[in-house]
C-alpha positions in Angstrom: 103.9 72.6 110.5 100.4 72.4 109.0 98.1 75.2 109.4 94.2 74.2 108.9 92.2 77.3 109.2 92.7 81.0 108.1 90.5 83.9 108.2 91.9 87.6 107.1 90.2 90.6 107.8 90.4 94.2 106.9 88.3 97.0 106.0 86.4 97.5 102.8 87.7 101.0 101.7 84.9 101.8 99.6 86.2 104.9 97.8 89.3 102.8 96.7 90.4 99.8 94.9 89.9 96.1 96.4 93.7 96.1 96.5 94.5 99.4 98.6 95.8 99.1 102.0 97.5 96.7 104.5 95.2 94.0 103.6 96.3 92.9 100.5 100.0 91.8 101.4 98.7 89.0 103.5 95.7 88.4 100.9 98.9 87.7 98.3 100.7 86.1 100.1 98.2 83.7 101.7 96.7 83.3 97.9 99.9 82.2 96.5 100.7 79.8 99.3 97.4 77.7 98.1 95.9 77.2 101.6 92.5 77.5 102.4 91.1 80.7 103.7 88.6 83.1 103.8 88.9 87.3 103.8 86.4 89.3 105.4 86.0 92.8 105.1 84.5 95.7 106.9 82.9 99.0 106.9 85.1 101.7 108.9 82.6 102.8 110.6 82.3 99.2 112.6 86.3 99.6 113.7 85.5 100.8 117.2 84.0 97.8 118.4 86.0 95.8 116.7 88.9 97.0 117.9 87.4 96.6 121.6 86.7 93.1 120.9 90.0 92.2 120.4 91.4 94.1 123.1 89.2 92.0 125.4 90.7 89.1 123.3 94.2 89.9 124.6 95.3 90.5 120.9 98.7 92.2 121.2 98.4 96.0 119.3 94.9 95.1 118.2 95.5 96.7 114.4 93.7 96.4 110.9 94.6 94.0 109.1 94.8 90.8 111.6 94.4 86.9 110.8 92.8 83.8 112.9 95.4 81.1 111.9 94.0 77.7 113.9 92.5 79.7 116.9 95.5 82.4 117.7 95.0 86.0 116.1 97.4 87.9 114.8 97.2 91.8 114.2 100.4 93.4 112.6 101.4 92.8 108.6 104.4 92.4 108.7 105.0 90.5 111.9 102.2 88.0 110.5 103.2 87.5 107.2 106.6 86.4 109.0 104.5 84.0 111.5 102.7 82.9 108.2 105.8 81.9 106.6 107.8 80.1 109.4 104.3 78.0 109.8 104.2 77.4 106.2 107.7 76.6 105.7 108.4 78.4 102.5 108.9 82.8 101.9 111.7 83.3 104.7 115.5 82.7 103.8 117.2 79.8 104.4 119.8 81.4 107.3 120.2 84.5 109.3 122.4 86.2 106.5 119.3 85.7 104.1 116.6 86.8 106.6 118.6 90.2 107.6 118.6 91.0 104.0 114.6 90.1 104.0 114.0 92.3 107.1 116.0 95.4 105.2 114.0 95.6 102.4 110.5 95.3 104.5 111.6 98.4 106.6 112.5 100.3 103.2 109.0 99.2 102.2 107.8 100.7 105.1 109.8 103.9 104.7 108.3 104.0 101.4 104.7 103.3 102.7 105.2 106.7 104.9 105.5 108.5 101.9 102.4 107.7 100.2 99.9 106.9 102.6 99.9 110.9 103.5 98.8 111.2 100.1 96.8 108.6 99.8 93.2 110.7 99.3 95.2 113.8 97.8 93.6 114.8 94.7 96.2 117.7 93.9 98.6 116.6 91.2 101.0 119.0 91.3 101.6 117.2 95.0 101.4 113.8 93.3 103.8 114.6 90.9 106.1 115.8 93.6 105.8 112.6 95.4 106.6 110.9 92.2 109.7 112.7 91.1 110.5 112.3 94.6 109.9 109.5 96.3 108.6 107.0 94.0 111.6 107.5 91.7 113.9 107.2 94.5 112.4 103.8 95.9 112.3 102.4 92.0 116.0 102.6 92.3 116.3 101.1 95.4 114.3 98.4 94.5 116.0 98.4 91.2 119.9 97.7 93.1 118.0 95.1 95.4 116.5 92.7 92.8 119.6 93.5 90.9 121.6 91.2 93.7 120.5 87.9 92.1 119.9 86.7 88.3 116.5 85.1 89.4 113.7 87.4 89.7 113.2 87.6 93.1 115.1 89.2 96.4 117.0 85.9 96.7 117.0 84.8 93.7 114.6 81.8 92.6 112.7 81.8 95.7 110.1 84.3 96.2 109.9 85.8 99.9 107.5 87.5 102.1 109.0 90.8 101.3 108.6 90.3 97.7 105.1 90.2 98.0 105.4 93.6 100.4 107.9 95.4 97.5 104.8 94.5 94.5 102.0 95.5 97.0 103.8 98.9 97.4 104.3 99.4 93.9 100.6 98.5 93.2 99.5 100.8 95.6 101.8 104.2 94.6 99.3 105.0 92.1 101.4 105.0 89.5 104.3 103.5 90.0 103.8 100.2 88.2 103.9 101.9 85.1 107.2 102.9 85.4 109.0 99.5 85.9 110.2 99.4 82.2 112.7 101.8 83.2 114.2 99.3 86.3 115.1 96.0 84.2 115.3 94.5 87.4 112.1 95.7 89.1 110.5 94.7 85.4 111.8 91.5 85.7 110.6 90.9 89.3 107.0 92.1 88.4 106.7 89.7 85.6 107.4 86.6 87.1 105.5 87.8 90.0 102.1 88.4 87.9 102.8 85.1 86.0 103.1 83.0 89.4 100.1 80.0 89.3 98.1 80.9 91.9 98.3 85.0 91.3 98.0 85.7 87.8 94.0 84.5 87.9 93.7 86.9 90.3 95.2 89.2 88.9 93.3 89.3 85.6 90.2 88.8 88.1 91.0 92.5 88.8 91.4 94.2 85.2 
């Protein structure tokens, strides 16, 4: 299936990073696919009428980030990146054993997305460092036994999914998470080849 036109959009979180939030799984995802597309952003302040707008549009859960793929838009992340995928052809598995395995990891993504993002404007470190002795530790390992499954870098191996790109997002985002990979060899290994991927690691250095 061909898709010909994409526009993301989410809000421009002034106080933070480009990269923070929702909005930058599907702005990964989409980059490394090589399509076409364009990513607007917006003040918060705007997201009232926004969200009205699409409500009159019919958009199902009218949410923050959502995509216009060829006329039809799509609020939801996760839900999205999945659509994006099937259209594409490429990030899903290759049968229903693969794609359970897929949906797993996204909801510990998630789980591990509930941690943070009550934290996500603390400035006490004592609580940070609670969080990361805690929680960030404990997903590291998870994440660790996961990409440990395979000998190619990724969830399935040599194919890189749609919840690879959720699992690096979530690491990028845990304030400091991504400079603890060293101690999960397998995690390591998964954020290397992900950085070196053609059509990320431009973007990546775009960003340092």
């Amino acid at each position: 299936m061909t898709i010909t036109s994409v526009s993301l959009h989410y809000f421009d979180l002034a106080d933070k990073p480009p990269t923070v939030g929702y909005g930058e799984n599907l702005n990964l995802l989409l980059k490394d696919s090589g399509i076409d597309y364009t990513y607007d952003r917006y003040d918060l302040s705007g997201w009232p009428e926004m969200k009205a707008d699409l409500a009159k549009r019919s958009v199902l859960h009218p949410t923050m980030p959502y995509v216009e793929v060829d006329g039809k838009t799509l609020a939801k992340t996760v839900p999205t990146m999945r659509y994006l995928a099937r259209k594409l052809g490429k990030y899903m598995g290759s049968n229903d054993d693969e794609n359970y395995i897929l949906e797993c990891v996204a909801d510990s993504v998630r789980d591990h997305f509930g941690t943070w993002v009550v934290l996500v404007r603390c400035d006490d470190q004592e609580k940070l460092k609670e969080h990361f002795e805690k929680d960030t530790i404990k997903y590291l390992g998870i994440y660790d036994t996961i990409y440990g499954r395979n000998e190619g870098p990724y969830i399935l191996g040599e194919e890189i999914s749609y919840a690879d790109f959720l699992v690096y997002h979530m690491l990028d985002d845990d304030f400091i998470a991504l400079k603890h990979v060293e101690d999960y060899p397998n995690v390591a290994k998964f954020v290397k080849a992900f950085t070196k991927r053609p059509n990320l690691a431009p973007y990546f250095d775009s960003l340092k």
